[in-house]
C-alpha positions in Angstrom: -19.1 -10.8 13.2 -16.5 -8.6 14.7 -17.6 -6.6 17.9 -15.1 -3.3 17.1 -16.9 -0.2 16.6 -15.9 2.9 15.1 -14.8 5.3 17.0 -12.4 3.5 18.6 -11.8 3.8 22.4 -8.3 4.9 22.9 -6.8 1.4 24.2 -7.9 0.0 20.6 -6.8 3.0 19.2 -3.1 3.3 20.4 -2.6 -0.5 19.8 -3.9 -0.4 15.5 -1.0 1.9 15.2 1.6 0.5 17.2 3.1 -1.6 13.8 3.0 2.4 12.2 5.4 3.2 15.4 7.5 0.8 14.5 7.7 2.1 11.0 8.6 5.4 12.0 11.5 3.9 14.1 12.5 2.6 11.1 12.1 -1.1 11.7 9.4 -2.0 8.7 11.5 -1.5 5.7 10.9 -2.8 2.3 15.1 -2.8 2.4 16.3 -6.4 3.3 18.6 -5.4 6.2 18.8 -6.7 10.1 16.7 -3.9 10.9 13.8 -4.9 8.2 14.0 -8.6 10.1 14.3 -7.4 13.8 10.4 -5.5 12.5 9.7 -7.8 10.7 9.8 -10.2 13.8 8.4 -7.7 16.2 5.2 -7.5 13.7 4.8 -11.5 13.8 4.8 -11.2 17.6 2.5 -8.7 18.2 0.2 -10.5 15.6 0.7 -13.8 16.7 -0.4 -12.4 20.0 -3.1 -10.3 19.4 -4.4 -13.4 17.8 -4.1 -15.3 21.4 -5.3 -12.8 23.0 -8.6 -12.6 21.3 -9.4 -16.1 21.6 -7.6 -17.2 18.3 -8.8 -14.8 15.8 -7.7 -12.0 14.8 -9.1 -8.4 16.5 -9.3 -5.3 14.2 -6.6 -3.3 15.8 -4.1 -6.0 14.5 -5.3 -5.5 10.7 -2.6 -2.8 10.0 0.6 -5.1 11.4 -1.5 -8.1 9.4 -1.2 -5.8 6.2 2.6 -5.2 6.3 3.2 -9.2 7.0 1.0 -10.0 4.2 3.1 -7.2 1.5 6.3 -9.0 3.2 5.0 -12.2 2.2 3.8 -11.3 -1.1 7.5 -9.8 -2.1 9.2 -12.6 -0.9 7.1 -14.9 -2.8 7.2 -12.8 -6.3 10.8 -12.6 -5.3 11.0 -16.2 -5.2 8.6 -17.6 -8.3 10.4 -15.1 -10.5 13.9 -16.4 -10.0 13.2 -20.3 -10.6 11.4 -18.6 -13.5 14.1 -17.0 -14.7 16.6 -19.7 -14.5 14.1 -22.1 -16.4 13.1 -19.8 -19.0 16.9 -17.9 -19.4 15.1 -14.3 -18.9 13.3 -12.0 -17.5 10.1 -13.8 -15.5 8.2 -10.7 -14.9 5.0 -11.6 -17.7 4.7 -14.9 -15.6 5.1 -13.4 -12.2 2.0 -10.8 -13.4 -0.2 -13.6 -14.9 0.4 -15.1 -11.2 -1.0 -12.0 -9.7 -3.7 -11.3 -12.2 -5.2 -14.4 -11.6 -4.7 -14.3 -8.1 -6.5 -10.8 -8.0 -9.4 -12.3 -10.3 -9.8 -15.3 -8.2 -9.8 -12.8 -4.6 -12.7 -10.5 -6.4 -14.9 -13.0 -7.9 -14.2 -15.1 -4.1 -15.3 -11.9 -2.0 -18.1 -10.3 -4.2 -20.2 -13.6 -5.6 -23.5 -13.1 -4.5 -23.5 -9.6 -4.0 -25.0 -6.3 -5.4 -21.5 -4.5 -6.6 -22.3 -0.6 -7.6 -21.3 0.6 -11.2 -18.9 3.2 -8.9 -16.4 0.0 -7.9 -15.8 -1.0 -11.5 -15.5 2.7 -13.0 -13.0 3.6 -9.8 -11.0 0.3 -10.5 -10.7 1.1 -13.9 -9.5 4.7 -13.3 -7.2 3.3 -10.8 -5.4 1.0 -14.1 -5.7 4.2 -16.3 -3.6 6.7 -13.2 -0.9 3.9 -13.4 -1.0 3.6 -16.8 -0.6 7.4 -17.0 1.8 7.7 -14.6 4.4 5.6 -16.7 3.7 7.7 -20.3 6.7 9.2 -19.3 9.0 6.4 -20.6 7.8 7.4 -24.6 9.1 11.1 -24.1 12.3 9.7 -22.1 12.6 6.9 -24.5 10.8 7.4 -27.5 8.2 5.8 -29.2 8.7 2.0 -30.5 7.4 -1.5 -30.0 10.3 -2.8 -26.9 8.8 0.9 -25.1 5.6 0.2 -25.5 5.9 -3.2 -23.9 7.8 -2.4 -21.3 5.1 0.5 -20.4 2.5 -1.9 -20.6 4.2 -4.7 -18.5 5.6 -2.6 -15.6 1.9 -0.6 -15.2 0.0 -3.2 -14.5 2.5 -5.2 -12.8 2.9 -2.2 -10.2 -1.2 -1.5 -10.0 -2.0 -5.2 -9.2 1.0 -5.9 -6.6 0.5 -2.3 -4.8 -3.1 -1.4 -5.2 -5.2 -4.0 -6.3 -3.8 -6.9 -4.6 -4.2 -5.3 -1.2 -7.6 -3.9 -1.5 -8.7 -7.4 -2.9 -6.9 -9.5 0.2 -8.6 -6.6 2.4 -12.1 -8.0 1.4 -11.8 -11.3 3.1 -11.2 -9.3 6.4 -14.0 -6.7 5.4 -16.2 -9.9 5.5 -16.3 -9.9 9.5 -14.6 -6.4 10.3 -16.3 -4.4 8.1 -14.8 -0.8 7.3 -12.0 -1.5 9.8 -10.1 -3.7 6.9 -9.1 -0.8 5.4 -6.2 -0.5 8.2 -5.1 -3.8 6.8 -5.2 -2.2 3.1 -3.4 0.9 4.6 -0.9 -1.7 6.2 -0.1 -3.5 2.3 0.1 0.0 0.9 2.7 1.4 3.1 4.7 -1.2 2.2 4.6 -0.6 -1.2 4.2 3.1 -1.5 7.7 3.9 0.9 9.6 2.4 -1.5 9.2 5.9 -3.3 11.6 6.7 0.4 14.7 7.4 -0.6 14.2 6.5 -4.3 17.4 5.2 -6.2 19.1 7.1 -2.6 19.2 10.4 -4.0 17.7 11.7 -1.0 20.5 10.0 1.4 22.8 10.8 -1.1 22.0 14.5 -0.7 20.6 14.8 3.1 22.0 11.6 4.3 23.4 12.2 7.7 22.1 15.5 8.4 18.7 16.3 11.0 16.3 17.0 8.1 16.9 13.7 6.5 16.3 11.9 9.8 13.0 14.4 10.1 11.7 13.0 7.0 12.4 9.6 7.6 10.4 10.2 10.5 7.8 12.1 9.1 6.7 10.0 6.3 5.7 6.9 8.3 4.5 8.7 11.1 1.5 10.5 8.8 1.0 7.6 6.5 0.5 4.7 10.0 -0.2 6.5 12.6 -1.7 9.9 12.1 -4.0 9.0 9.7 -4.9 5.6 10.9 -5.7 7.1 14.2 -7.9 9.8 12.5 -9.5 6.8 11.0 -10.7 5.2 14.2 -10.7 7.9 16.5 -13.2 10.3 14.2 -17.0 10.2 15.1 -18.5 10.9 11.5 -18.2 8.8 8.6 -17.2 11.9 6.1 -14.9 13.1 8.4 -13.2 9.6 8.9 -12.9 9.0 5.6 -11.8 12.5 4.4 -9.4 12.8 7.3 -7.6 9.8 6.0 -7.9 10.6 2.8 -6.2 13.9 3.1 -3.1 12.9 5.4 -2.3 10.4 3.4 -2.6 12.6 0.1 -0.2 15.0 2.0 2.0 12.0 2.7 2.4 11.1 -0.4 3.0 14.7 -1.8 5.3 15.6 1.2 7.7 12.6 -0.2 7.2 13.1 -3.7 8.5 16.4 -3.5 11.2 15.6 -1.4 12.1 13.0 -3.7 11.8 15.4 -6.6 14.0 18.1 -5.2 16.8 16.1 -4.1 17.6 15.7 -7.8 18.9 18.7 -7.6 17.0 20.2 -10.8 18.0 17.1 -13.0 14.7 15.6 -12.7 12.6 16.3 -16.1 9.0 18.0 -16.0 7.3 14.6 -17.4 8.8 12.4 -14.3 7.0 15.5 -12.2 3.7 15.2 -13.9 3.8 11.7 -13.6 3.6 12.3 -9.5 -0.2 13.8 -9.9 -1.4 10.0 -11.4 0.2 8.3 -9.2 -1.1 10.2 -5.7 -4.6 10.2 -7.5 -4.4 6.1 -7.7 -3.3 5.7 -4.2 -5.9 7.6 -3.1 -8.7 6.6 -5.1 -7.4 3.1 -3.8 -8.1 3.7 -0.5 -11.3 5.7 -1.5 -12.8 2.4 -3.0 -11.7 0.5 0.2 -13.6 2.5 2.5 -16.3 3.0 0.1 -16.7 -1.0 -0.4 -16.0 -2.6 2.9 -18.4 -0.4 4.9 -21.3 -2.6 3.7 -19.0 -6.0 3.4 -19.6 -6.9 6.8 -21.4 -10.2 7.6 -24.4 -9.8 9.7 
């Protein structure tokens, strides 16, 4: 049973977001670039020896850096079983890569929650959490129309994007939550950073339009800085349980506004009133995500 306990003293504190510093100096990217690697590295080597440190196991504070790794991993390894896929099968591989991480997912719930008393409020928020992404992707029959191919593709790249960015992480999170309790949710915060700042600089319209200038560094910046380190630190520096939880909550909600918006506006008006609805889903799934982490693991904890 892990021996952390919420609030964190400040030591503890400082060193769970030290991988969300490194994020905001730009070094955990979910671009494959010499700067992604040299974070990439520094986030092995901080793990590897937090792991040492604490007498080979891993301490709490080292869950958020653990989180990153792991959505690393996970891309590289899609990455990888969809290509051989694709060669052998002369197409796209993405139904196989999701059946992968379905199962995966289903193996990782049934795994962590066998044996336990699971209230009706998980399986309702997990289902709205399918039915936000779901949502969010209705756009493509007003941009594309209405047919068979559309409805596919709406069905395919919805669940493929709720399992690898929200479910997959809150599900891996459980096998920590088993020993650190609560505090696995800066692992799940770790795995959704990763996926979520991929909205950063989307198709780089915003580098394309800001690139170079002060305010585009600002919001580089910014983003990571409230998403792993602000509200992280709320998270384990707070003394209440509501105000933990809703302090997270609501940094990260404005996080994910702030670059939504950003985003948004640096079409330059070009960006239709669907693709803008379709941001309201989306921040609702995120955080209802990390609502049903904190909501589950605070009574995961082994005695």
């Amino acid at each position: 049973m892990s021996q952390d306990e919420l609030p964190y003293p400040w030591n503890k504190a400082l060193l769970s977001i030290s991988p969300g510093l490194l994020a905001a100096a730009g070094l955990v990217s979910a671009d494959f670039s010499s700067r992604m690697l040299s974070g990439t590295l520094l986030l092995a080597a901080f793990l590897i020896s937090a792991y040492w440190w604490n007498r080979r196991q891993l301490p709490a504070w080292s869950l958020m850096a653990a989180g990153m790794l792991a959505s690393i991993g996970i891309t590289m390894a899609t990455g990888v079983i969809g290509g051989l896929a694709a060669i052998l099968a002369d197409g796209s591989a993405r139904g196989l890569v999701l059946l992968v991480l379905l199962a995966a997912w289903v193996v990782l719930l049934w795994t962590s929650l066998r044996g336990r008393r699971v209230s009706p409020l998980v399986w309702i928020l997990l289902a709205v959490i399918v039915l936000c992404q779901l949502a969010v992707r209705l756009k493509y029959f007003v941009l594309f129309g209405i047919s068979w191919p559309v409805a596919g593709q709406w069905l395919n790249i919805s669940l493929y994007a709720v399992v690898i960015a929200l479910l997959l992480p809150f599900a891996l999170g459980m096998l920590l939550a088993t020993r650190h309790g609560r505090l696995a949710t800066l692992f799940v915060v770790g795995m959704l950073y990763m996926s979520f700042q991929l909205l950063v600089d989307v198709n780089h319209k915003v580098s394309d339009q800001m690139g170079g200038t002060v305010g585009f560094t600002v919001y580089q910046v910014v983003i990571p800085l409230l998403f792993t380190v602000a509200a992280p630190l709320w998270f384990v520096r707070a003394r209440s349980w509501r105000s933990r939880v809703s302090g997270m909550l609501a940094l990260e909600g404005l996080t994910i506004i702030l670059d939504l918006v950003v985003v948004g506006l640096s079409y330059d008006g070009a960006l239709p009133g669907i693709i803008w609805i379709s941001f309201i889903p989306y921040t609702i799934s995120v955080l209802l995500t990390l609502g049903l982490t904190t909501l589950l693991y605070k009574d995961m904890q082994s005695a």
